[in-house]
C-alpha positions as CSV (number, residue, x, y, z in Angstrom):
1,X,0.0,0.0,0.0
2,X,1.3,2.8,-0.9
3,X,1.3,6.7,1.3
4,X,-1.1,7.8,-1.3
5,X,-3.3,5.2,-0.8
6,X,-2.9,5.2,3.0
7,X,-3.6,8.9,2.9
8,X,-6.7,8.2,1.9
9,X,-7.8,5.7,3.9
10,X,-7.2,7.7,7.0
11,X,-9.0,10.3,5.3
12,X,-12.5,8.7,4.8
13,X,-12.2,6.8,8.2
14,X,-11.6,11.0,9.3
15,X,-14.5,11.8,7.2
16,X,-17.1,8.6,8.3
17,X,-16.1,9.4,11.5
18,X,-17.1,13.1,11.8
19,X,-20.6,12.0,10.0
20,X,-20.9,9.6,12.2
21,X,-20.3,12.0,15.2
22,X,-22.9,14.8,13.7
23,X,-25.3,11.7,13.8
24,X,-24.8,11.4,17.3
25,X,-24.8,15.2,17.8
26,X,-28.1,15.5,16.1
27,X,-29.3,11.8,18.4
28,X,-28.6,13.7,21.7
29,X,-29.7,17.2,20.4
30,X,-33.1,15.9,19.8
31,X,-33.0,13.9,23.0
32,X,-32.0,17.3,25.4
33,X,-34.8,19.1,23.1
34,X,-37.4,16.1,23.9
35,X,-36.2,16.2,27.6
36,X,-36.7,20.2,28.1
37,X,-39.8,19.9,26.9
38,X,-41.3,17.3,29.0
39,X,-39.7,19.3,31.8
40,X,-41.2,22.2,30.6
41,X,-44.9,20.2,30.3
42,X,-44.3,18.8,33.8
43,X,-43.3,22.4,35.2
44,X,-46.4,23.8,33.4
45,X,-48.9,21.1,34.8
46,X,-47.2,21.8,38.9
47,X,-48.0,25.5,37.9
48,X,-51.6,25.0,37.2
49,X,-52.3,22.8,40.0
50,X,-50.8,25.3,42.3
51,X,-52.6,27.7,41.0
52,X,-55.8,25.6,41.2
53,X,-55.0,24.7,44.7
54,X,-54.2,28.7,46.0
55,X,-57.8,29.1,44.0
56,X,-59.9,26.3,45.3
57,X,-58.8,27.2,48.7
58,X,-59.3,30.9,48.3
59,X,-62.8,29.9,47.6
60,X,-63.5,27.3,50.2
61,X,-62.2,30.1,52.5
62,X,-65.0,32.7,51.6
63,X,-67.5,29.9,51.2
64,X,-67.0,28.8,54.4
65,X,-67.1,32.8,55.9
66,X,-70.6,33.0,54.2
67,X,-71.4,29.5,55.7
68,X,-70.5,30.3,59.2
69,X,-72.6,33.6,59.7
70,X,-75.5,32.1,59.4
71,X,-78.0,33.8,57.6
72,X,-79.2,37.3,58.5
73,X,-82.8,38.6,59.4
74,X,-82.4,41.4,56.5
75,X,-84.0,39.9,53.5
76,X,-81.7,41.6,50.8
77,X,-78.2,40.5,52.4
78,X,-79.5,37.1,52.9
79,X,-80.3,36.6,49.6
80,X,-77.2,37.8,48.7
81,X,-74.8,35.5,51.2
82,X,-77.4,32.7,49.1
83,X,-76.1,33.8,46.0
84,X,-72.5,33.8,47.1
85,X,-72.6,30.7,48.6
86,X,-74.4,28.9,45.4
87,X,-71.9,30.7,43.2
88,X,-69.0,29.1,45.7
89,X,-70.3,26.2,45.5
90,X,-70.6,26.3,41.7
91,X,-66.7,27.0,41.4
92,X,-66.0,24.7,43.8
93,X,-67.6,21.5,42.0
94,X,-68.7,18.1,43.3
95,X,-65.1,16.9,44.2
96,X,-64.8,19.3,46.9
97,X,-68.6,20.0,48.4
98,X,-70.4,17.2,47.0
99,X,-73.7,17.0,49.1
100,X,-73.6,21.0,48.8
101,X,-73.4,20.5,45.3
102,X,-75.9,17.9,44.8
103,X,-78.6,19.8,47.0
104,X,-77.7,23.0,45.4
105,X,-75.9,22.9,41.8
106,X,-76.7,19.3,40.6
107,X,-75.6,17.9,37.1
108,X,-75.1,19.0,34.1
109,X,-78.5,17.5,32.7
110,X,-80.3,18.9,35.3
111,X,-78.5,22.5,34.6
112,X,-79.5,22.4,30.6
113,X,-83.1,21.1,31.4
114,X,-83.4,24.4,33.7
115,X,-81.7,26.6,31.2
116,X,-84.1,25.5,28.8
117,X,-87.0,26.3,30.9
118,X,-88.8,29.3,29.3
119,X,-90.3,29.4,32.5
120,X,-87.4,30.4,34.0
121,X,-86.5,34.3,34.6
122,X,-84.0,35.4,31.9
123,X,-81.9,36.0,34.7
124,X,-81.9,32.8,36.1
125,X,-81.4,31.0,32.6
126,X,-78.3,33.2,32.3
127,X,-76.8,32.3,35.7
128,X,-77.2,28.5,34.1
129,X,-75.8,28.9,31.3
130,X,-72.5,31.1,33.2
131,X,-72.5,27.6,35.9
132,X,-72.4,25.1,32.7
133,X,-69.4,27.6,31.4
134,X,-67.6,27.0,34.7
135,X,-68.2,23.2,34.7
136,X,-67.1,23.4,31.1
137,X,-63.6,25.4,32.6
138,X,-63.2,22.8,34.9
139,X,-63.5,19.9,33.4
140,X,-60.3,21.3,30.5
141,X,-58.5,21.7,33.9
142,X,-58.9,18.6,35.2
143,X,-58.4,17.1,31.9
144,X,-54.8,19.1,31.6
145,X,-54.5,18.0,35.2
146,X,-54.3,14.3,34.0
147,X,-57.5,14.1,36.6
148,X,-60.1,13.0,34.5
149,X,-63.2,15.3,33.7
C-alpha cells in the first residue's frame, strides 16, 4: 500500500467518522430538546395545580365565611350571602362539596333542562348557562390535570 493510498484511507475513516459523530450530535440534540420539553410540560402542569390549589382554597375560605354567619334577618343581604354561597359552590364543584353540590348545583343534565325552561327568569337561565361555562372550565382543567373530567 502505498502513502497515497494510506492517505486516503485515513482520510475517509476521518471523514465517516465526523458523519458519524454529527449523527450522534443530532441523536442527543433531539433527545436534550425532547427532555426540556417534558420538563417544561411537567413544570407547566405543577403551575396549574398550584394555581388551582391557591384558588380552590381561596374559595373554600369565603365559602365557608358565608357558611359560618348564618344567615341574617335582613332579606336583601340574605339573599345575597345565598347567592354567594351557590356561586362558591358552583366553582368549587362536586369533588370538593359534594352533598352541597348535589342539593344546590346538581348535574349537568339537570343544569341544561333548567336553562331551557322558558319558564325560568331570563336572569336565572343566564346564571345556568354562566354555571355550565364554569363546569365546562373545569373539566379542560382537570383534563390538563391528568384528573379526568
Amino acid at each position: 500500500m502505498t502513502t497515497e493510498e494510506l492517505n486516503l484511507w485515513i482520510q475517509t475513516l476521518v471523514a465517516v467518522a465526523a458523519v458519524g459523530a454529527a449523527v450522534i450530535a443530532l441523536v442527543v440534540s433531539a433527545k436534550d430538546r425532547e427532555n426540556a420539553r417534558q420538563i417544561a410540560a411537567d413544570d407547566r402542569r405543577a403551575s396549574l395545580t398550584h394555581a388551582k390549589l391557591m384558588f380552590d382554597l381561596e374559595v373554600l375560605a369565603r365559602l365557608l365565611e358565608n357558611l359560618n354567619r348564618g344567615g341574617s334577618t335582613n332579606t336583601e343581604e340574605s339573599k345575597r350571602m345565598g347567592a354567594e354561597a351557590l356561586t362558591l359552590i358552583g366553582l368549587l364543584g362536586p369533588d370538593l362539596v359534594p352533598a352541597q353540590w348535589e342539593k344546590r348545583v346538581g348535574s349537568d343534565e339537570k343544569l341544561q333542562s333548567m336553562a331551557a325552561d322558558d319558564a325560568r327568569p331570563e336572569w336565572n337561565r343566564n346564571a345556568i348557562e354562566a354555571q355550565l361555562a364554569v363546569n365546562t372550565i373545569t373539566a379542560r382543567i382537570n383534563a390538563e390535570l391528568g384528573k379526568g373530567s
